[in-house]
TILUM-316431 format. One record per atom (N, C-alpha, C): x, y, z; atom name; residue in one letter. Coordinates in nm, 2 decimals, decimal comma. Example, Ala and Ser with C-alpha at 12.3 -4.5 7.8 and 13.67 -1.06 7.14 Angstrom:
% TILUM-316431
<r xx="1,32" yy="-0,57" zz="0,78" atome="N" residu="A"/>
<r xx="1,23" yy="-0,45" zz="0,78" atome="CA" residu="A"/>
<r xx="1,32" yy="-0,33" zz="0,78" atome="C" residu="A"/>
<r xx="1,28" yy="-0,22" zz="0,71" atome="N" residu="S"/>
<r xx="1,37" yy="-0,11" zz="0,71" atome="CA" residu="S"/>
<r xx="1,29" yy="0,00" zz="0,79" atome="C" residu="S"/>
//
This chain:
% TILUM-316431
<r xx="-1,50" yy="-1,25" zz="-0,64" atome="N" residu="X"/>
<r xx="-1,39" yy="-1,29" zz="-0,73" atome="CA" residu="X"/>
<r xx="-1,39" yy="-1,21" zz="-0,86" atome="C" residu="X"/>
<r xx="-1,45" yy="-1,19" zz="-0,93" atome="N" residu="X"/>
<r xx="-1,50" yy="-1,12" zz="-1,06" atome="CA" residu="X"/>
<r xx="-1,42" yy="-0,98" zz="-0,99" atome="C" residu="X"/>
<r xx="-1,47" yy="-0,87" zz="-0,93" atome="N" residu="X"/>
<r xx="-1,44" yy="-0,77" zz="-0,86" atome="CA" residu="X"/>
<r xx="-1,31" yy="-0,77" zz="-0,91" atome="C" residu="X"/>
<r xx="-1,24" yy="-0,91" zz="-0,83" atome="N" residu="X"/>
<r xx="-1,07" yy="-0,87" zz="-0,81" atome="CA" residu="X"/>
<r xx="-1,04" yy="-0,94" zz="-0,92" atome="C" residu="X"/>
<r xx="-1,07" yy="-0,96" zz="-1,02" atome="N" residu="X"/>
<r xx="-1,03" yy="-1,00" zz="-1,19" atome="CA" residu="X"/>
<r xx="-1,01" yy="-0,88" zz="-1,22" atome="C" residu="X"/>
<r xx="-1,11" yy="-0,80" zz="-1,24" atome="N" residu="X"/>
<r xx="-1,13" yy="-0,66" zz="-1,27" atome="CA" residu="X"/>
<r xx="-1,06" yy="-0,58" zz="-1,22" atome="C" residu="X"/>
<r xx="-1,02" yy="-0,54" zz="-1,12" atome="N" residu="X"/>
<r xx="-0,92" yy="-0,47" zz="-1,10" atome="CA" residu="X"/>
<r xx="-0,81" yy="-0,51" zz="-1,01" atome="C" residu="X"/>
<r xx="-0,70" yy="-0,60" zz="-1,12" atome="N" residu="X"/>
<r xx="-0,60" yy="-0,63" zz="-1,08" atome="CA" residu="X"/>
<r xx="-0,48" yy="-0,53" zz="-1,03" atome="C" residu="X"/>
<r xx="-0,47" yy="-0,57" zz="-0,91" atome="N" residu="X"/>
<r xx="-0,39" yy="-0,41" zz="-0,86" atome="CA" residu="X"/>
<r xx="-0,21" yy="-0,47" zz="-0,82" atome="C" residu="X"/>
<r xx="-0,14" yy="-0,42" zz="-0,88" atome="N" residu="X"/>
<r xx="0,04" yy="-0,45" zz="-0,76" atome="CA" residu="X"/>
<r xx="0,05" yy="-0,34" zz="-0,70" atome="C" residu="X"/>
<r xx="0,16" yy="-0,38" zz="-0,62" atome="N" residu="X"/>
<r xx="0,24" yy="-0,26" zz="-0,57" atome="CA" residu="X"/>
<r xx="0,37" yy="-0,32" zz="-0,60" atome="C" residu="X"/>
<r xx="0,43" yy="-0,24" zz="-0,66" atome="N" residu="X"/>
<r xx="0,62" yy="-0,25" zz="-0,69" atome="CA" residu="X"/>
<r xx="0,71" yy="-0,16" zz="-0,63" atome="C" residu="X"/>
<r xx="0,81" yy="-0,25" zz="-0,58" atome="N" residu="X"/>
<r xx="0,90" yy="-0,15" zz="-0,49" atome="CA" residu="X"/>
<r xx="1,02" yy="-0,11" zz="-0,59" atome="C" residu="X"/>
<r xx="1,06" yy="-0,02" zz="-0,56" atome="N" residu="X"/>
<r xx="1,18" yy="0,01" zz="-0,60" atome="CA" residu="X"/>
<r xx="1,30" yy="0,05" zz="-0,52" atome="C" residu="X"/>
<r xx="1,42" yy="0,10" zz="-0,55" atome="N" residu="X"/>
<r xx="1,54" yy="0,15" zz="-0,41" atome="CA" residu="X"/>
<r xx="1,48" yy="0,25" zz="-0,36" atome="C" residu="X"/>
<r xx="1,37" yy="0,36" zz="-0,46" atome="N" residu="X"/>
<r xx="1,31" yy="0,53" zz="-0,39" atome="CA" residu="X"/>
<r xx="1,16" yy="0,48" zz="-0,39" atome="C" residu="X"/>
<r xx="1,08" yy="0,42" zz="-0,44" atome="N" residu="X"/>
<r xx="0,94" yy="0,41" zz="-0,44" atome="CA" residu="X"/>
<r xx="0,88" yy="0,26" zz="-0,43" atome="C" residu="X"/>
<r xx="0,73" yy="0,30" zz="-0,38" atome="N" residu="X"/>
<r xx="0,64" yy="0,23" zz="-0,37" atome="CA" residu="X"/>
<r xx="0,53" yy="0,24" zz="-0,44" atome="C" residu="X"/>
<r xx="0,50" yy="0,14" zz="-0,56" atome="N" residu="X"/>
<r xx="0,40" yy="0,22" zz="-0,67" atome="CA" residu="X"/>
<r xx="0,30" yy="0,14" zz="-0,64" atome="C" residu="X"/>
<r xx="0,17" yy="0,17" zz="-0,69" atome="N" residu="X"/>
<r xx="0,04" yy="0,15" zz="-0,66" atome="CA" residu="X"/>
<r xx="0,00" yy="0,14" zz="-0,84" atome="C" residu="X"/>
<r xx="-0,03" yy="0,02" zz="-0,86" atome="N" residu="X"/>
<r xx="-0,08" yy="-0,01" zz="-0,99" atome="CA" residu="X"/>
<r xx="-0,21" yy="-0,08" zz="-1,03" atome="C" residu="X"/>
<r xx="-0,29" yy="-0,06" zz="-1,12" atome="N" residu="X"/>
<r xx="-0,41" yy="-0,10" zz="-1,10" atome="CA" residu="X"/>
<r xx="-0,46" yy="-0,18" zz="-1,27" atome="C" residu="X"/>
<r xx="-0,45" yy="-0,26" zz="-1,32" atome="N" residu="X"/>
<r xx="-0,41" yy="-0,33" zz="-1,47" atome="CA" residu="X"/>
<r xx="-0,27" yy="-0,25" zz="-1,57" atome="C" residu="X"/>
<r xx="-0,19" yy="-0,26" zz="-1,50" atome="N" residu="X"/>
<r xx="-0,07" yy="-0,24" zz="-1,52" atome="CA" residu="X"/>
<r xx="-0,05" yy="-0,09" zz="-1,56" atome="C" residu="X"/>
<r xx="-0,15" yy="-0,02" zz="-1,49" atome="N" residu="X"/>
<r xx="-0,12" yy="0,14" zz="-1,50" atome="CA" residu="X"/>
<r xx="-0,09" yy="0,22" zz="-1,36" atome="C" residu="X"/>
<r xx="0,02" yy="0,26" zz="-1,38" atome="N" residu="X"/>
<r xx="0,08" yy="0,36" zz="-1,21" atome="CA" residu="X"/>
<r xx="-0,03" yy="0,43" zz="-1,16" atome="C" residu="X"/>
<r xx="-0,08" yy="0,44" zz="-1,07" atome="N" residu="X"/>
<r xx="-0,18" yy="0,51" zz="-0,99" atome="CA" residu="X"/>
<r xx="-0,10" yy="0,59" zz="-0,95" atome="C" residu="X"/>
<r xx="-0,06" yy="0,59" zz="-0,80" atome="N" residu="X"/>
<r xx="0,06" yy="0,68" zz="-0,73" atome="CA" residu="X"/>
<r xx="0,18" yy="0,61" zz="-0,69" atome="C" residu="X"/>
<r xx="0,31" yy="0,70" zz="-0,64" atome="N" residu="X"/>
<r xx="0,41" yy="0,61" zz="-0,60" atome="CA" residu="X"/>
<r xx="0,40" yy="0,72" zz="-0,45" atome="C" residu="X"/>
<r xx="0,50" yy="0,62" zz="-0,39" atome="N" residu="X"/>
<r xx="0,51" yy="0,65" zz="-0,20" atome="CA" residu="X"/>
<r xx="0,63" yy="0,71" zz="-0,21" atome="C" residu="X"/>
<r xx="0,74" yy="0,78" zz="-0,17" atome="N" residu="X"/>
<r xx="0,87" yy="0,74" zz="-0,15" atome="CA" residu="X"/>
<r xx="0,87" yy="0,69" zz="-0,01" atome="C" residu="X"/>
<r xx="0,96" yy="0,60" zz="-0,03" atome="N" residu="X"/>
<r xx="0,98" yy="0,50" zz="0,07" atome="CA" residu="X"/>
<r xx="1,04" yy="0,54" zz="0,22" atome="C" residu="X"/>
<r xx="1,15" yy="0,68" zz="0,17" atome="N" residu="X"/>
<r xx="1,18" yy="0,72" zz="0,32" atome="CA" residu="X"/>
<r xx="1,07" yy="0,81" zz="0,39" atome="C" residu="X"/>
<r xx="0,90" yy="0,83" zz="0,30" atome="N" residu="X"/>
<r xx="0,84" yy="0,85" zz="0,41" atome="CA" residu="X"/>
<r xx="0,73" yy="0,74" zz="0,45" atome="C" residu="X"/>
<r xx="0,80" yy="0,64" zz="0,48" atome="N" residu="X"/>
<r xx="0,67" yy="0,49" zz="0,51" atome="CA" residu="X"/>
<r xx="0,74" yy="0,48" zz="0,64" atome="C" residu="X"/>
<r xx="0,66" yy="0,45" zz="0,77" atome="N" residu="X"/>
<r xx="0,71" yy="0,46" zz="0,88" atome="CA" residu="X"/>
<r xx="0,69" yy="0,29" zz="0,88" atome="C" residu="X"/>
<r xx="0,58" yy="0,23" zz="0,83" atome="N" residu="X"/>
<r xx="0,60" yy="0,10" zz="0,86" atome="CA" residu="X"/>
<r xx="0,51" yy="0,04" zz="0,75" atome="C" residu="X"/>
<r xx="0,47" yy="-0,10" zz="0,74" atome="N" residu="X"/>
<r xx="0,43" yy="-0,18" zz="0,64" atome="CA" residu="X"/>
<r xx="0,37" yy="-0,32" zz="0,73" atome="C" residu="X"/>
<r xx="0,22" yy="-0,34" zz="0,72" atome="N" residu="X"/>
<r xx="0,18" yy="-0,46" zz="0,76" atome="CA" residu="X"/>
<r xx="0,04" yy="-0,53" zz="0,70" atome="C" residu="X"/>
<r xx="0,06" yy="-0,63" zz="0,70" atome="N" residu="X"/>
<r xx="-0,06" yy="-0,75" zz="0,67" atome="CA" residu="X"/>
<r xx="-0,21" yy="-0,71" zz="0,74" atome="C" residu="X"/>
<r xx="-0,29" yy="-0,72" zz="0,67" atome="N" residu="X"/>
<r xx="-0,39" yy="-0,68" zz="0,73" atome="CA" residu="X"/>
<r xx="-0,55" yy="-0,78" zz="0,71" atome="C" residu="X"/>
<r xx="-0,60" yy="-0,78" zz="0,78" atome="N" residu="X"/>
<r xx="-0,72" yy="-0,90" zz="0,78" atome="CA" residu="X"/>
<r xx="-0,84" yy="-0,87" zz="0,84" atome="C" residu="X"/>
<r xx="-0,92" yy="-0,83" zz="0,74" atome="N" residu="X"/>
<r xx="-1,08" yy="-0,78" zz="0,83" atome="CA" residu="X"/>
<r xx="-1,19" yy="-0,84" zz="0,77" atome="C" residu="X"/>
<r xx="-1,24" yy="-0,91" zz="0,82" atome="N" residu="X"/>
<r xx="-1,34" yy="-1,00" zz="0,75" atome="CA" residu="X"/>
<r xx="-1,29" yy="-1,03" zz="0,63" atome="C" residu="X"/>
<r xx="-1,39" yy="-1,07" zz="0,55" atome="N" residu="X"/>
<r xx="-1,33" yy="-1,12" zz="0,43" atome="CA" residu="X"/>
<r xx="-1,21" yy="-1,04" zz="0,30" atome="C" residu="X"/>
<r xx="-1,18" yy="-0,97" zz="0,38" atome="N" residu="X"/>
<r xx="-1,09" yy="-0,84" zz="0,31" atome="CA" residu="X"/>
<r xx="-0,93" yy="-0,87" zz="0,39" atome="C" residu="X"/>
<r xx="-0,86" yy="-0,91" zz="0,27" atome="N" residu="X"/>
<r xx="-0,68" yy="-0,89" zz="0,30" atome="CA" residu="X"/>
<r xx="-0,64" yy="-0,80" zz="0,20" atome="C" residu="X"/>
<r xx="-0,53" yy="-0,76" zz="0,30" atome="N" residu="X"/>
<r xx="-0,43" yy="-0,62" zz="0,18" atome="CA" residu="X"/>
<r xx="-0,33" yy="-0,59" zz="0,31" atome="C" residu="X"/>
<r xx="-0,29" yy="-0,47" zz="0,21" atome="N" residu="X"/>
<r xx="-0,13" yy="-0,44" zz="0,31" atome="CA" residu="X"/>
<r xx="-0,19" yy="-0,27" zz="0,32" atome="C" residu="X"/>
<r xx="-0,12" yy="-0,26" zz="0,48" atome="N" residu="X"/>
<r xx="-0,15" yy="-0,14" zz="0,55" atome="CA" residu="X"/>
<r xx="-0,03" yy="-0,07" zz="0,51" atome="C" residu="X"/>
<r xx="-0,02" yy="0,04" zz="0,49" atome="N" residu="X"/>
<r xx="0,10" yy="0,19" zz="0,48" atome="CA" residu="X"/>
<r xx="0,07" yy="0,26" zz="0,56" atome="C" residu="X"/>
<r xx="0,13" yy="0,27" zz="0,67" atome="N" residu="X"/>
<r xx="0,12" yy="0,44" zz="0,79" atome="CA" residu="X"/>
<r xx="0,32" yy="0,50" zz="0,73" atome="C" residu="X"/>
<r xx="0,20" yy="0,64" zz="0,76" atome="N" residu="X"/>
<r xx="0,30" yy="0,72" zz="0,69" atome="CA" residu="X"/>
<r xx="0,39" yy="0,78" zz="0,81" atome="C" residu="X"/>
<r xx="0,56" yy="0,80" zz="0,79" atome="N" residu="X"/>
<r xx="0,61" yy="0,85" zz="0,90" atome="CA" residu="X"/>
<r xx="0,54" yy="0,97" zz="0,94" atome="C" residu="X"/>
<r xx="0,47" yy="1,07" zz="0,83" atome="N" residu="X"/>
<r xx="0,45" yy="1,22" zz="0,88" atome="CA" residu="X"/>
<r xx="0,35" yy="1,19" zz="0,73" atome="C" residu="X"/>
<r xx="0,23" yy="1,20" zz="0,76" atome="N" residu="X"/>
<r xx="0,12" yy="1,24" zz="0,68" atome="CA" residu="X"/>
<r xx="0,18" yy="1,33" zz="0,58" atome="C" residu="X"/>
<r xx="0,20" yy="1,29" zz="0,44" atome="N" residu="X"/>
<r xx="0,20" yy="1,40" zz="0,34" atome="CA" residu="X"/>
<r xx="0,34" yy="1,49" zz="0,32" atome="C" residu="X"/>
<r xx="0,42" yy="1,42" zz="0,42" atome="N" residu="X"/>
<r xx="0,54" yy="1,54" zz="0,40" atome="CA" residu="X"/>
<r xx="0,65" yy="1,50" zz="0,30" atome="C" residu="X"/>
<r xx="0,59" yy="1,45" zz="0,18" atome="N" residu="X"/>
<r xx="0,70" yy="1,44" zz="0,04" atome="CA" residu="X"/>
<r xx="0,57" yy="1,47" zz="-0,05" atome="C" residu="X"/>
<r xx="0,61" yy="1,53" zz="-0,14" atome="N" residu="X"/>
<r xx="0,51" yy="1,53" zz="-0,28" atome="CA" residu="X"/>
<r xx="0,49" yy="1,34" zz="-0,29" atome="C" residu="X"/>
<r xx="0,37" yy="1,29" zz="-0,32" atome="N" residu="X"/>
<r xx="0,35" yy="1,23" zz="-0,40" atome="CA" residu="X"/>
<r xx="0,33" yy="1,19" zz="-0,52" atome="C" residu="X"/>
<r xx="0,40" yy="1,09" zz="-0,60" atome="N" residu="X"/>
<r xx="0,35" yy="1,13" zz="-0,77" atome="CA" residu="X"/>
<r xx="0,23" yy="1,07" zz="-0,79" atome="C" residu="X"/>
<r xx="0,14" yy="1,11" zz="-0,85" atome="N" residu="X"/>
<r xx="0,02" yy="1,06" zz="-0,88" atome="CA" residu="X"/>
<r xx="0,05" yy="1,04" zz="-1,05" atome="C" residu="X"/>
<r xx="-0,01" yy="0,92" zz="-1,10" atome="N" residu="X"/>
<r xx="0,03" yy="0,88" zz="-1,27" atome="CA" residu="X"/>
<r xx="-0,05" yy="0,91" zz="-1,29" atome="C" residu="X"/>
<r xx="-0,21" yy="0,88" zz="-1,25" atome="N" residu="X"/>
<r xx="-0,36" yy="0,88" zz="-1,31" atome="CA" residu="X"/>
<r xx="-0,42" yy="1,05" zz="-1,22" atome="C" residu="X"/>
<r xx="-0,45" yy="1,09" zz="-1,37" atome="N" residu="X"/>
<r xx="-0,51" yy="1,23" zz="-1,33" atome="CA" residu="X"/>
<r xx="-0,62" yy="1,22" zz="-1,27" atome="C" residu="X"/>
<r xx="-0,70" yy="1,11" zz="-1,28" atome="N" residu="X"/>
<r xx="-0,84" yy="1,10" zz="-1,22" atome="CA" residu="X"/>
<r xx="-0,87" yy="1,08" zz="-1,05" atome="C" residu="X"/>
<r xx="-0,75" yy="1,02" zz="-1,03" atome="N" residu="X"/>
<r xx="-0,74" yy="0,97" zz="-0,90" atome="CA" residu="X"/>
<r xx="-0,71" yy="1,05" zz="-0,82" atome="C" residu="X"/>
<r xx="-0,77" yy="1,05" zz="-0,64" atome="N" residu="X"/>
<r xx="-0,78" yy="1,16" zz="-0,55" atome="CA" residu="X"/>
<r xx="-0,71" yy="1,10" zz="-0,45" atome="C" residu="X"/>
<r xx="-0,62" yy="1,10" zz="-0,42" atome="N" residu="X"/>
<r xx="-0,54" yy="1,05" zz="-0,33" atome="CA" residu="X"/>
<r xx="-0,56" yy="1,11" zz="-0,22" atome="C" residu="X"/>
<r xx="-0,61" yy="1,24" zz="-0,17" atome="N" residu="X"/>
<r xx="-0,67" yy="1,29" zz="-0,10" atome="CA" residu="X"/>
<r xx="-0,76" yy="1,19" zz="-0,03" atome="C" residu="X"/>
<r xx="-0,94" yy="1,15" zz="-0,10" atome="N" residu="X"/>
<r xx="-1,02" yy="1,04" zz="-0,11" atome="CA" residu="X"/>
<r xx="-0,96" yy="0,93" zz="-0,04" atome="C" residu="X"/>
<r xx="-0,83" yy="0,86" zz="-0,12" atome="N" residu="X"/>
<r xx="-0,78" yy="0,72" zz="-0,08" atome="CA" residu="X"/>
<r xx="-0,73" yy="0,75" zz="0,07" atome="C" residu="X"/>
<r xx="-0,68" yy="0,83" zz="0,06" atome="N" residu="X"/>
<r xx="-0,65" yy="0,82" zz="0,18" atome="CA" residu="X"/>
<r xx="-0,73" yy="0,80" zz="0,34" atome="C" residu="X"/>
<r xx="-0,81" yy="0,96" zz="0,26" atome="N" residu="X"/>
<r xx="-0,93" yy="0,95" zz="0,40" atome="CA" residu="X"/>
<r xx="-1,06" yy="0,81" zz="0,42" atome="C" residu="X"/>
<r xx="-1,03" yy="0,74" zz="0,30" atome="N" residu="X"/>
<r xx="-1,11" yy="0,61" zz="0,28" atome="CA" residu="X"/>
<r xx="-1,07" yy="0,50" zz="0,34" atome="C" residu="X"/>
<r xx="-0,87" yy="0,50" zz="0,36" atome="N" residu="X"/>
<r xx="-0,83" yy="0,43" zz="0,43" atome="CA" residu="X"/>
<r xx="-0,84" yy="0,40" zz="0,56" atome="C" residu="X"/>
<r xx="-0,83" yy="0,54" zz="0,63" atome="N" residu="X"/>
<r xx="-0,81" yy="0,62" zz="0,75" atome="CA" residu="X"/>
<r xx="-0,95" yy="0,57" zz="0,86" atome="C" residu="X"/>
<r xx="-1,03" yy="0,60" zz="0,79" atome="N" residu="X"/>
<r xx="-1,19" yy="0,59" zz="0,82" atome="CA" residu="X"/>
<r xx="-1,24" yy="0,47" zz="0,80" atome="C" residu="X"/>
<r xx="-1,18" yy="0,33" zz="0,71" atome="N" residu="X"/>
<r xx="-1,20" yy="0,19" zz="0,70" atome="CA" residu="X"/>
<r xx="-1,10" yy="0,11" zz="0,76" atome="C" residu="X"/>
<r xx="-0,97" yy="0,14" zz="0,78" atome="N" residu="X"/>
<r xx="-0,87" yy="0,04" zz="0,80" atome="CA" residu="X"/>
<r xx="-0,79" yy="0,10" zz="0,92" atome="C" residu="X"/>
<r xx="-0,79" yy="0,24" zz="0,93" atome="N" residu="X"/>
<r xx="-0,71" yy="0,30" zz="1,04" atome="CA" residu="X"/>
<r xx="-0,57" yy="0,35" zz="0,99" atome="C" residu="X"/>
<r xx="-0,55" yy="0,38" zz="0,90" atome="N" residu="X"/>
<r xx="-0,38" yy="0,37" zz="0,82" atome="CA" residu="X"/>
<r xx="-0,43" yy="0,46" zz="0,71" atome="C" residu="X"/>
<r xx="-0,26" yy="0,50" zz="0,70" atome="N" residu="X"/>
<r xx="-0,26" yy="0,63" zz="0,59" atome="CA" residu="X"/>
<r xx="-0,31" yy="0,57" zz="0,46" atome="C" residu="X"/>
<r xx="-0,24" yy="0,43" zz="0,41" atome="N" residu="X"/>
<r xx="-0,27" yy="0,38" zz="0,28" atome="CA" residu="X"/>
<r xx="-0,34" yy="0,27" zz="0,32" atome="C" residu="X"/>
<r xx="-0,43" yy="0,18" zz="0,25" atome="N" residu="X"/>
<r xx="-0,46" yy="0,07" zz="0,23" atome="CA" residu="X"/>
<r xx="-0,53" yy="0,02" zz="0,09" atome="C" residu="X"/>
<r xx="-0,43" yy="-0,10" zz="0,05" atome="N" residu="X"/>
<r xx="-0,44" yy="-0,14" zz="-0,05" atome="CA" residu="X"/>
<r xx="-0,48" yy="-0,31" zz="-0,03" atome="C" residu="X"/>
<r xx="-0,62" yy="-0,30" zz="-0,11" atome="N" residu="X"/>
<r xx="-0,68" yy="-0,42" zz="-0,08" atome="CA" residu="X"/>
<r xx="-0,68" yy="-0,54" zz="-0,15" atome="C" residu="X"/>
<r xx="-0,69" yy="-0,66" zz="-0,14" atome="N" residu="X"/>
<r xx="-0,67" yy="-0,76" zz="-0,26" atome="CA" residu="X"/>
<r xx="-0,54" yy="-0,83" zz="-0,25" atome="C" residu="X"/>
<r xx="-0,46" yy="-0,79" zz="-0,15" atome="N" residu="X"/>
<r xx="-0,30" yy="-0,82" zz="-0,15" atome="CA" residu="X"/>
<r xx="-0,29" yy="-0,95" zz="-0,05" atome="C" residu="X"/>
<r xx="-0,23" yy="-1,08" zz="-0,08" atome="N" residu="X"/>
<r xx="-0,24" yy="-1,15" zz="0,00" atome="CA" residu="X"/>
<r xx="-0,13" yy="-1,20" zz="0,12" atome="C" residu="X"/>
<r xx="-0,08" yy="-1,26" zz="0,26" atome="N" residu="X"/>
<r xx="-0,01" yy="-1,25" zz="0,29" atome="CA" residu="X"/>
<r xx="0,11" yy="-1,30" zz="0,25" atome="C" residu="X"/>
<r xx="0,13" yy="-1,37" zz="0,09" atome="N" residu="X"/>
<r xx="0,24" yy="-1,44" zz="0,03" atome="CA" residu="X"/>
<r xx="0,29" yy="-1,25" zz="-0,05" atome="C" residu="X"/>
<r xx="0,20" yy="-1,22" zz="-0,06" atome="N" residu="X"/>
<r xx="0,29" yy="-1,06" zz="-0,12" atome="CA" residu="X"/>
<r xx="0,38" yy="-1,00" zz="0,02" atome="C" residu="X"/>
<r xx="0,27" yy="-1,01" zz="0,10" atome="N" residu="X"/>
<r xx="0,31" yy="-0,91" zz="0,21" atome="CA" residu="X"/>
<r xx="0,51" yy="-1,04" zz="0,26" atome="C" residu="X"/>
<r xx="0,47" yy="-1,13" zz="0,27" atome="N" residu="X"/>
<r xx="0,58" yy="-1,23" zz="0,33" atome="CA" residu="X"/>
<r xx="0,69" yy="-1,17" zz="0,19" atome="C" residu="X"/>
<r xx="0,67" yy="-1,11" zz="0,06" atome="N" residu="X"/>
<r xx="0,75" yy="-1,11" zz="-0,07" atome="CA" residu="X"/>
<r xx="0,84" yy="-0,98" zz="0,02" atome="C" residu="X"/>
<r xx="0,74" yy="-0,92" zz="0,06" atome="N" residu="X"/>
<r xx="0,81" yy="-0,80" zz="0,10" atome="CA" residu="X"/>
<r xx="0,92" yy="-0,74" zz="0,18" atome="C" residu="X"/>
<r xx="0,89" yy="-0,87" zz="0,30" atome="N" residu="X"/>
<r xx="1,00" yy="-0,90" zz="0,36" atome="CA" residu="X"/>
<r xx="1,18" yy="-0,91" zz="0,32" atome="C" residu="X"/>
<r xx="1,18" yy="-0,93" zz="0,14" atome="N" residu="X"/>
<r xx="1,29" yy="-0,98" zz="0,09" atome="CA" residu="X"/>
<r xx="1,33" yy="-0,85" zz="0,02" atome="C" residu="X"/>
<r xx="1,28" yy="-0,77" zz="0,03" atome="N" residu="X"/>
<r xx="1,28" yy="-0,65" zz="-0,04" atome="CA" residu="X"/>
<r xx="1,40" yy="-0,55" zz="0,04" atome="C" residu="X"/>
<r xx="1,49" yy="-0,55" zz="-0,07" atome="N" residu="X"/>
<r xx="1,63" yy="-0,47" zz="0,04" atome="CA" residu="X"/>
<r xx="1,58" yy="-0,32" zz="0,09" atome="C" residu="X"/>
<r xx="1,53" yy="-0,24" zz="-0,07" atome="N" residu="X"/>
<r xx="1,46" yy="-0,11" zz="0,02" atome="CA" residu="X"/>
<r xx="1,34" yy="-0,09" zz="0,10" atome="C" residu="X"/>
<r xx="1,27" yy="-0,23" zz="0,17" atome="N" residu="X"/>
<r xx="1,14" yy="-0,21" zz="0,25" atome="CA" residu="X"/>
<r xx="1,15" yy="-0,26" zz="0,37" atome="C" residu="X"/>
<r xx="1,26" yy="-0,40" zz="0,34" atome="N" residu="X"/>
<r xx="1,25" yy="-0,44" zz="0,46" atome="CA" residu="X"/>
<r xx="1,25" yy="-0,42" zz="0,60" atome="C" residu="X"/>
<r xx="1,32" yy="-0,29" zz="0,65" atome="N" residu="X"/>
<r xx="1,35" yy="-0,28" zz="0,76" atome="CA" residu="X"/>
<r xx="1,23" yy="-0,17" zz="0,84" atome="C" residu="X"/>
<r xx="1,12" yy="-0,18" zz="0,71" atome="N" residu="X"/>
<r xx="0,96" yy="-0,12" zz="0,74" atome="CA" residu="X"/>
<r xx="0,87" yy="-0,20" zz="0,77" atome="C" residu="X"/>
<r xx="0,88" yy="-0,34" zz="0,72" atome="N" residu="X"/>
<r xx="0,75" yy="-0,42" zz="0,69" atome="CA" residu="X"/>
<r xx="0,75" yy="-0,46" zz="0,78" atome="C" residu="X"/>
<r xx="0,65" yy="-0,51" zz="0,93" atome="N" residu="X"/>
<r xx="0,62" yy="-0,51" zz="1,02" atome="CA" residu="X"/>
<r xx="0,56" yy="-0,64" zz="1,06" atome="C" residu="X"/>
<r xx="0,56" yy="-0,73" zz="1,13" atome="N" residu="X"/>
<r xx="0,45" yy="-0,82" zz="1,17" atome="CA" residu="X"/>
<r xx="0,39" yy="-0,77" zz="1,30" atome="C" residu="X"/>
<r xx="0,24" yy="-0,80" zz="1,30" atome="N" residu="X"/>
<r xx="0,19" yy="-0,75" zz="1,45" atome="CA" residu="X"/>
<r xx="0,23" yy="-0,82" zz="1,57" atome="C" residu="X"/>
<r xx="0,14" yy="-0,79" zz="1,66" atome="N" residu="X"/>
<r xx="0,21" yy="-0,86" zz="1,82" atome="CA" residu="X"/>
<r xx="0,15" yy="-1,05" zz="1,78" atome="C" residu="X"/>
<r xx="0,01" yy="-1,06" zz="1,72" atome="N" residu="X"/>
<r xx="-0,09" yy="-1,17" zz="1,74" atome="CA" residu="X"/>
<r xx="-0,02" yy="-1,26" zz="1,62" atome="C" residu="X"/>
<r xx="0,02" yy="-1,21" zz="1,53" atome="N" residu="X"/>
<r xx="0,11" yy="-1,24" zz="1,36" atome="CA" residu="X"/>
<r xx="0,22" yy="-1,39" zz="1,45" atome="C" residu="X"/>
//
């Protein structure tokens, strides 16, 4: 619990982006026409929301924080979760938020078992 005090993370959608925030500083944004889908994810004691990308990499991403390797996050994702992005700490009342979201909705995904 301490952990996720500490680094309180959103994601905010907008009509063109998906931002990735970490105590109310932009990390990176997504644009949204390249997210092929959006889903809930649950692995052991770990919830968050999965991002697969229509086409790996094929829009510039903005990155806000110079420190961050989005390169890293990604292959961190890829190699822990199976998915281009994953962001952890997100619960399924966010992911359910998402649903209402005019520019995401017709991304965000439930699985077959969901």
């Amino acid at each position: 619990a301490r952990e996720r005090e500490q680094t309180i993370s959103a994601l905010v959608v907008s009509e063109k982006t998906l931002t990735y925030k970490i105590q109310g500083k932009n990390i990176f944004s997504i644009p949204i026409k390249t997210i092929a889908s959006i889903y809930f994810c649950k692995k052991g004691q770990i919830e968050g929301i999965e991002v697969f990308l229509a086409t790996p990499f094929s829009e510039r991403f903005i990155i806000c924080t110079p420190k961050f390797s989005l390169k890293e996050f990604h292959n961190r994702s890829k190699r822990k979760f199976g998915c281009d992005f994953f962001f952890p700490y997100f619960y399924e009342k966010t992911f359910q938020a998402f649903k209402e979201c005019h520019s995401i909705k017709e991304i965000v995904k439930c699985r077959a078992s969901e």
